[in-house]
N, C-alpha and C positions, 0 to 999 in steps of 0.2 A: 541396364535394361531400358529400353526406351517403348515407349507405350503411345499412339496413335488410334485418335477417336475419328472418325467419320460416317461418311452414308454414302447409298450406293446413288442418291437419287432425292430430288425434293419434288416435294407436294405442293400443287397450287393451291390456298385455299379458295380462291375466285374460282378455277378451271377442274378441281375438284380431279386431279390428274397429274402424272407423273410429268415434271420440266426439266429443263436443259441448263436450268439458274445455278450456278454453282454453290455446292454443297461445302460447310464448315468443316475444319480440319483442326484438332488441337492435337502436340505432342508433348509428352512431356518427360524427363530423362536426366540425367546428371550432365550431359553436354550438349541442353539446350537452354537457350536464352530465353529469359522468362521477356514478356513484355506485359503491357498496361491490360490485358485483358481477363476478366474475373467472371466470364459468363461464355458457355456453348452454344449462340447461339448463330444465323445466318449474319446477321447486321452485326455482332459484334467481334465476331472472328474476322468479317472483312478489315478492321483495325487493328487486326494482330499484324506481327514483326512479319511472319510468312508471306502478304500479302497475296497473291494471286496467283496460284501455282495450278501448273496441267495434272491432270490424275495419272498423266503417265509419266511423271517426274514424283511422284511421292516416294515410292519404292525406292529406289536413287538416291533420296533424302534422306531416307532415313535408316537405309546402309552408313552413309555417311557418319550418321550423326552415332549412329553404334560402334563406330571406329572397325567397322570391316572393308572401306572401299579399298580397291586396288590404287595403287600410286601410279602413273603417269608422265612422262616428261621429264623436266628437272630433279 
């Protein structure tokens, strides 16, 4: 089972308003790789192993990582 935490959207607290800032993503699974990070939140998921990913590559990811993608190529 692979289990993904996120949000649809973050809050400015200066702008008091929904931003475009990207939002924290943790997974976690038997066939993921743990790295250094021990807190949800924006600044410290930017330090996790996933680094930077599109919202429309998460899904994709985590086919992946649940061992259902399709095979390809060689």
């Amino acid at each position: 089972m692979i289990v993904a935490l996120t949000a649809d959207h973050t809050s400015s607290l200066d702008l008091k308003e929904h931003v475009g800032d990207p939002v924290p993503v943790a997974i976690m699974g038997p066939r993921v790789r743990r790295d250094a990070v021990d807190r949800y939140t924006e600044v410290d998921c930017a330090h996790g192993g996933l680094g930077r990913i599109r919202g429309v590559d998460l899904t994709p990811i985590l086919i992946d990582l649940a061992g259902k993608s399709k095979k390809f190529g060689s």
